[in-house]
C-alpha positions, 0 to 999 in steps of 0.5 A: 530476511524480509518480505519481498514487496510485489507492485501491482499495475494499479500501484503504479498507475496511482504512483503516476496519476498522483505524480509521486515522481522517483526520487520526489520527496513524497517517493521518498515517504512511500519508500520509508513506508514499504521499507517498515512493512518489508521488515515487519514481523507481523502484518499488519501493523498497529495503526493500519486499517482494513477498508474496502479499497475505493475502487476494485483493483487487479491484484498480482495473482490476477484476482479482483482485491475489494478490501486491502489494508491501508497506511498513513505515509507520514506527513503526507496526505497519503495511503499506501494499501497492501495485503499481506501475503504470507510471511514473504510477500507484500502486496502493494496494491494502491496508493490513494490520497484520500484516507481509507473509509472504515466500515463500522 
């Protein structure tokens, strides 16, 4: 069984403001996306990243999320961030079309 995918009203928001309509090709793409964290055995995957978010957001257990893990949608300019939680849930906490600021 694989993990639930929890939204945040941030997520949502992004989706909206982004207008990454249901159904839309770029819907689509974010699906294939949530799709690959739900099934994976372990998060994060190998190519995500983790960066502090470029704004703060609420998550879905009410706390202030500053940092988050961030994946690339494929052939997209789009970043779906998340954090894992537990081996359960995945929190989907923003959607952003600018690429995640690694710290170094």
């Amino acid at each position: 069984m694989g993990r639930i995918p929890r939204l945040t009203p941030d997520y949502i928001a992004a989706k909206e403001r982004l207008g990454i309509g249901a159904g839309s090709p770029a819907a689509r793409a974010l699906a294939r996306v949530v799709l690959e964290l739900v099934a994976a055995e372990q998060l994060p995957l190998l190519d995500d990243v983790q960066a502090p978010l470029p704004r703060i957001v609420v998550g879905s257990t009410g706390l202030r999320v500053v940092t988050a893990y961030a994946r690339r949608v494929k052939n997209r300019r789009l970043w779906l961030w998340y954090l894992p939680r537990g081996g359960e849930v995945v929190e989907l906490v923003l959607v952003t079309s600018a690429p995640p600021r690694v710290l170094e």
